[in-house]
N, C-alpha and C positions, 0 to 999 in steps of 0.2 A: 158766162164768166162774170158779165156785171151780176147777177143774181146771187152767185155765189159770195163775192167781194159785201155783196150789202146784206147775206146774210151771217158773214162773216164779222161787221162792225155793228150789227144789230145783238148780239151774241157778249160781243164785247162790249157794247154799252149796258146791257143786261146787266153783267157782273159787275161795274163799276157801281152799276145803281144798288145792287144787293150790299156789295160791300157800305156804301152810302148808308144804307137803310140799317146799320148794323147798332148805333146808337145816335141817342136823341141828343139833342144839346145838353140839356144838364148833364144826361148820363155821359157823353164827352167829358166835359167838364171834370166830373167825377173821376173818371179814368186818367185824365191827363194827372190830375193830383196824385193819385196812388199807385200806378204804373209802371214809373219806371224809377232805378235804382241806380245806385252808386255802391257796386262791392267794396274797389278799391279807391284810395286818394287819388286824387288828378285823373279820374275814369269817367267819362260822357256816361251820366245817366240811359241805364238802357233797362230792355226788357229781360229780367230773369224769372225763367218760369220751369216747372218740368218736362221733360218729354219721355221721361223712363218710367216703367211701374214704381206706386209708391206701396211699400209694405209698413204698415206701422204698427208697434207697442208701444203698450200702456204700464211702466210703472208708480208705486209708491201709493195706488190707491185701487180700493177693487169698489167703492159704489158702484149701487146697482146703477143709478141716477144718472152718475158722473160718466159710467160705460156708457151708458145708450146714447146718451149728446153725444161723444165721443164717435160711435157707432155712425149715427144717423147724421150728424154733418158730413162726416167723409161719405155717406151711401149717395147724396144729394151732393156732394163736389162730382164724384165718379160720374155721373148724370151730366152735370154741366160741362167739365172738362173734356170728356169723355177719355179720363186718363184709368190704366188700371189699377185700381186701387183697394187691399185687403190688408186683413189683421195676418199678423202674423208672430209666431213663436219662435222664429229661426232667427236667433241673433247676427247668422250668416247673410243674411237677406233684409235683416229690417233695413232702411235706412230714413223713418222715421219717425224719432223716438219720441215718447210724451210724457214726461215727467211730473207728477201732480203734486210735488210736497220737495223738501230740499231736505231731508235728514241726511244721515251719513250712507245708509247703504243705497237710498236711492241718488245719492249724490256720486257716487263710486262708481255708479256705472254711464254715469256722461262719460264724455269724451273734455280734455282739457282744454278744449275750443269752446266745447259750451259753459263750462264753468265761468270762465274770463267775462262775460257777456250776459251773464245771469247772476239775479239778487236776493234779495229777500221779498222782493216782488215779483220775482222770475223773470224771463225774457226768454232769447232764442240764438242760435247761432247755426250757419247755414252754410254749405257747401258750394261753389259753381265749378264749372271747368270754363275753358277758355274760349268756348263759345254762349255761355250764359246761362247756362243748360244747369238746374237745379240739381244736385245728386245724392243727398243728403242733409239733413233738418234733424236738431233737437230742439225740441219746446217744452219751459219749464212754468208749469202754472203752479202757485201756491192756494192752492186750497184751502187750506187750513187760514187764510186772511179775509174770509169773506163771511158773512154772517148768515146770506139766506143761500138756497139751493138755485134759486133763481138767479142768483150772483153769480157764482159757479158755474153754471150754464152756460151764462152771458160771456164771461172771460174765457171761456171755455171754444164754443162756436167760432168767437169774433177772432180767438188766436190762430185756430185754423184756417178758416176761412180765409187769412191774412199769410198764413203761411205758403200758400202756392206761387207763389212772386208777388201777391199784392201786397207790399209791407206797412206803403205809409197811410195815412189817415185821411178825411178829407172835413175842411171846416163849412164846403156847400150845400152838406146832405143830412140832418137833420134826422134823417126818423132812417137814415140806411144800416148799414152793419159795420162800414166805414167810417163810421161819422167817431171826429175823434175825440168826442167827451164820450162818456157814459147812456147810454139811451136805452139800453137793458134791449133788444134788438135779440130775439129769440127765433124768427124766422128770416131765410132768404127770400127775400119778394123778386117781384119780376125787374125791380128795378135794379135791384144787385145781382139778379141773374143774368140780365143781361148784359154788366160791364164783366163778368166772367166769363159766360161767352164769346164774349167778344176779346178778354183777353188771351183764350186761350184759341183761338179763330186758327185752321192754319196756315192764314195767311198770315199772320203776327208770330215771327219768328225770334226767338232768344237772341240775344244782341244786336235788336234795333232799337234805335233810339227813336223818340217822338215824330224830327223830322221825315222817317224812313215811315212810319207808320200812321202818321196822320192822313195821305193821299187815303190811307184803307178806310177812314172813320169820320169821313167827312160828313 
């Protein structure tokens, strides 16, 4: 029975240590900054993130260029989150849409929640239910205000990337994909894979807040 018992707390110091090992201090750091959200006014910052397949299209632009980021950011989220995630044509089924340019027909087909929330620099407007739980995202990038291809890219990647629940920015990371000036940031490195990871961990559940999920990221 004692052998049992002590391989029973040996087991469970195990997991405590893995969940520990899950990021490092800075990448803490980092995650604590961009993390967690505020849907509504007077709402405790928490975690919104998806748990549903994500289906997306692409209007307003058919580069080849602009496709393939598009493409290959999401092939490399599905890998990290390990959420399921494809293109799709079924208007029935998208629910996340990517808008590349704001003219009138590709404007027509937001939704009057994303117009509110989007500019002439574009933005993004997002869905939760009342457990936290992401259920739909349009994101609108203008294209057409960037000069190189490498621009494009960049705003391109970093809005996705940002779109899974990680929204806000971080001022301690310099060379990540989060970092909230301009850094042109064209790949995911191990450093920003792993605050991904680990935010989409599933031990780090949609409407916890900091408190609830720091024990996990010690």
């Amino acid at each position: 029975m004692k052998k049992v018992f002590f391989l029973i707390l040996l087991f469970l110091n195990s997991v405590v240590t893995v969940f520990a090992q899950l990021l490092t201090e800075k990448e803490k750091i980092v995650f604590d900054e961009i993390a967690y959200h505020r849907f509504r006014t007077g709402e405790y910052e928490k975690i919104h993130k998806w748990v549903i397949p994500i289906r997306y299209k692409v209007i307003g632009d058919s580069s080849k260029y602009v496709l393939n980021e598009i493409d290959t950011t999401f092939s490399q989220l599905a890998k990290l989150t390990n959420l399921d995630i494809k293109k799709s044509n079924d208007n029935d089924e998208v629910n996340f849409l990517i808008a590349l340019n704001n003219d009138a027909e590709t404007v027509a087909q937001l939704s009057e929640n994303a117009r509110k929330y989007t500019n002439t620099f574009g933005g993004f407007a997002y869905k939760a239910n009342k457990k936290s739980e992401i259920y739909r995202l349009e994101r609108v990038f203008m294209v057409s205000k960037y000069a190189s291809k490498a621009d494009v890219r960049y705003i391109i990647k970093r809005g996705i990337v940002g779109s899974i629940g990680l929204f806000k920015k971080t001022e301690n990371a310099p060379k990540s994909i989060f970092y909230n000036a301009n850094n042109g940031k064209l790949k995911i490195d191990a450093f920003d894979s792993a605050i991904i990871k680990a935010f989409y961990s599933e031990n780090i559940k949609p409407g916890m807040t900091k408190e609830e999920v720091d024990p996990l990221l010690k």
